[in-house]
C-alpha positions as CSV (number, residue, x, y, z in Angstrom):
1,X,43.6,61.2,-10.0
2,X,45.3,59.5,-6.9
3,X,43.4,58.3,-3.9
4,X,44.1,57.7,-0.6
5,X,43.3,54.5,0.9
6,X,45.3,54.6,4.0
7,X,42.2,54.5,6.5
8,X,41.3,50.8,5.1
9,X,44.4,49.4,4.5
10,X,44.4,47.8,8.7
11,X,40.9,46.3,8.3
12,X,39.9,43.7,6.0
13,X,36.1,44.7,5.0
14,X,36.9,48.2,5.7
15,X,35.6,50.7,2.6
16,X,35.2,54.7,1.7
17,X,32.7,55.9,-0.5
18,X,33.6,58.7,-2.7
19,X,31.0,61.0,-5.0
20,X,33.2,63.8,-6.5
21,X,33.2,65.7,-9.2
22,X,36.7,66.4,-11.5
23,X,38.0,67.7,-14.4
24,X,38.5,65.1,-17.3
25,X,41.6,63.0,-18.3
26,X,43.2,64.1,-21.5
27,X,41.6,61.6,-24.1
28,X,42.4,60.7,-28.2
29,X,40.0,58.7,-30.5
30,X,41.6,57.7,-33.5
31,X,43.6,61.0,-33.8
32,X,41.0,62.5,-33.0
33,X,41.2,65.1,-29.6
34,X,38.1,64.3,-27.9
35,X,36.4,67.2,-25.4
36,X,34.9,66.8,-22.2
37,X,31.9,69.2,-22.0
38,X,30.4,68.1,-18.7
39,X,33.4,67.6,-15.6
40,X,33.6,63.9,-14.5
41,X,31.1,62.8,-12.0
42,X,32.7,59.8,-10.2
43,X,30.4,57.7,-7.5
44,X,32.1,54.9,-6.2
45,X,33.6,52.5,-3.0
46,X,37.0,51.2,-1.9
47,X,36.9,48.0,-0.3
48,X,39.9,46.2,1.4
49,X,39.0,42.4,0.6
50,X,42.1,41.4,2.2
51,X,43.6,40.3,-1.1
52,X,42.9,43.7,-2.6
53,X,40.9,47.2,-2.5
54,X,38.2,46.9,-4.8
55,X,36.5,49.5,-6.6
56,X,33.2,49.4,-7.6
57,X,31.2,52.4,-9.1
58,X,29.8,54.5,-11.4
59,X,31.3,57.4,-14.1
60,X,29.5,60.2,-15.8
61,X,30.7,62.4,-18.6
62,X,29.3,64.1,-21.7
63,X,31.8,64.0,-24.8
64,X,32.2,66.5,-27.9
65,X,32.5,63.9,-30.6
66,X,32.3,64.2,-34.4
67,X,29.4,62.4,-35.9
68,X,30.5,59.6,-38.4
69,X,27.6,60.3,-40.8
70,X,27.8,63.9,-41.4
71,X,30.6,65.2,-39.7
72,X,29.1,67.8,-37.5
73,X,29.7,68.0,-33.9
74,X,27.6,66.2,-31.6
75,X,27.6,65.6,-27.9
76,X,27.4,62.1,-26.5
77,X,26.5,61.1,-22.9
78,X,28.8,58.2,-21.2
79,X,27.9,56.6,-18.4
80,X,30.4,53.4,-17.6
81,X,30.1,51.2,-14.4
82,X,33.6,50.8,-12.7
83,X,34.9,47.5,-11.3
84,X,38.6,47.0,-10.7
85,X,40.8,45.4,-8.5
86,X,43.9,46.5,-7.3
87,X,46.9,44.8,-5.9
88,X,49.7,45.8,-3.4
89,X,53.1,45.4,-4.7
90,X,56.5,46.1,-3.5
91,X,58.6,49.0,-5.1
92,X,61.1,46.3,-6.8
93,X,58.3,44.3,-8.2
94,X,56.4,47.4,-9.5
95,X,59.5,48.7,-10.8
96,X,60.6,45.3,-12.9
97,X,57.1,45.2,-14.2
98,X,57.1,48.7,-15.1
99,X,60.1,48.0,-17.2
100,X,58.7,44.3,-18.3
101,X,55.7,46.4,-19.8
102,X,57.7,47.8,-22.7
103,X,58.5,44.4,-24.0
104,X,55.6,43.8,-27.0
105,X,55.3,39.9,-25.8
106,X,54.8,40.8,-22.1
107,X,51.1,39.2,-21.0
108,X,50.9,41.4,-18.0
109,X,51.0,44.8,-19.8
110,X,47.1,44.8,-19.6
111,X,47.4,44.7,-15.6
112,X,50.0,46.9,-15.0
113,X,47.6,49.9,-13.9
114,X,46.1,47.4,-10.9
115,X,49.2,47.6,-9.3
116,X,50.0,50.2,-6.3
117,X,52.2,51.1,-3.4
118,X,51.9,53.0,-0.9
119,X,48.7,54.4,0.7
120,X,47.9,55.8,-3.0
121,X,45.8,54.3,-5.6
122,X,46.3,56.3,-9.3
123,X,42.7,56.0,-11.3
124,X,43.7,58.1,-14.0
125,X,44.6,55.3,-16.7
126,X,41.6,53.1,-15.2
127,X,39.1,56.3,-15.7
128,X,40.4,57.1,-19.0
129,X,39.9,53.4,-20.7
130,X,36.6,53.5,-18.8
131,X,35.5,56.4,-20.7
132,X,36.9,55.4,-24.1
133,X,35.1,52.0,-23.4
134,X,31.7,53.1,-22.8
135,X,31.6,55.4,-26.4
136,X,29.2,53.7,-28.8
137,X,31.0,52.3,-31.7
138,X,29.4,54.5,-34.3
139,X,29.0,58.1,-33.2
140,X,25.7,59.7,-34.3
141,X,24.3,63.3,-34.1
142,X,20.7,61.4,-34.1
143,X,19.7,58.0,-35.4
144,X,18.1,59.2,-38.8
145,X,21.7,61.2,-39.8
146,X,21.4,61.4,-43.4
147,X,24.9,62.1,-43.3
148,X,27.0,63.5,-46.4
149,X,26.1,63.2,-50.2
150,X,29.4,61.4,-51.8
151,X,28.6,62.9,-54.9
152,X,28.0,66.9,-54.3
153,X,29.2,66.8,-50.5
154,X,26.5,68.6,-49.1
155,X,25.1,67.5,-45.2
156,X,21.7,65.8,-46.6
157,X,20.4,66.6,-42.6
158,X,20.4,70.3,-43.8
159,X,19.5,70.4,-47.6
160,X,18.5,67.6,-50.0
161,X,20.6,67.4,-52.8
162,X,19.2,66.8,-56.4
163,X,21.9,64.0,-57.1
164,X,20.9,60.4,-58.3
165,X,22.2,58.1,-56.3
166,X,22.4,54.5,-57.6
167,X,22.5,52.1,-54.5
168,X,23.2,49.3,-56.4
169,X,26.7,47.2,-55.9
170,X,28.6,47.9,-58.9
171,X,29.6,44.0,-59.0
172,X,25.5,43.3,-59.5
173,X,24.8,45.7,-62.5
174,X,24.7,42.7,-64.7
175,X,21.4,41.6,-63.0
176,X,20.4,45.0,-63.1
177,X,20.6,45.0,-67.2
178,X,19.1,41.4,-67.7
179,X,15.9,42.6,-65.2
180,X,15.5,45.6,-67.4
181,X,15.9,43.2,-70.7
182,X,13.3,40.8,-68.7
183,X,11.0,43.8,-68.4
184,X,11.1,45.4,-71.9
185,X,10.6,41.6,-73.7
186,X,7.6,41.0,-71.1
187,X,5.6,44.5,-72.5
């Protein structure tokens, strides 16, 4: 998604306020294809500094996700706020870091989407690690998600399974037998 900031770039403190709506970038969570159920709602302001345009706002989105417990699909709401900064650079310098950003040792891969030319700013890559930033770190369908028995593989939010599951660390059954000793010998 490119944006034109021509009407600021002559006046330092000049800005444009934006509140659109868009379709979503493409997105991948740990090979996973992620799906964009709700568009993109962006609200946000370009601000020439004088050293910069600044871009300060807000993103909405709903995401089809997976749930980690039992698998099933699950929507999840994401609502990131955007700061960024973005510097003018000439067509040589872009270009040199451009080709600077394939080198694994190269600090200033991390910035390389902050730089622009032109009248244009592209907030694709920007929008895209904002949205992948502001998913929790464990997807859930609900916070009580039974998830999956690992012993029949049925979704315990559905049915309850009739398997005994032993929640005790396999490196601690030792101290399971001598409490069971203790208790037999105390009757």
């Amino acid at each position: 998604m490119k944006v034109n900031i021509a009407p600021i770039m002559e006046q330092k403190g000049a800005s444009l306020d934006f509140n659109l709506e868009t379709k979503c970038p493409p997105l991948e969570l740990q090979q996973q294809e992620v799906t964009c159920i709700e568009p993109l709602r962006l609200t946000f302001t370009l601000t020439n500094t004088g050293e910069c345009i600044l871009l300060q706002g807000r993103l909405e989105t709903a995401l089809q996700l997976t749930c980690d417990r039992c698998l099933q699909p699950t929507v999840v709401p994401v609502a990131v706020p955007l700061s960024e900064e973005f510097y003018r650079a000439k067509e040589s310098e872009l270009n040199a870091k451009r080709a600077a950003a394939g080198d694994p040792f190269n600090e200033e891969d991390d910035d390389q989407d902050n730089w622009y030319t032109g009248d244009t700013i592209d907030l694709s890559s920007i929008l895209k690690d904002s949205i992948l930033l502001g998913l929790p770190m464990k997807v859930l369908c609900h916070p009580e998600c039974a998830g999956i028995c690992h012993i029949c593989g049925k979704n315990r939010n559905e049915d309850k399974c009739q398997c005994e599951i032993d929640d005790i660390d396999p490196r601690l059954a030792g101290l399971k037998e001598l409490l069971k000793d203790a208790k037999e010998k105390g009757r």
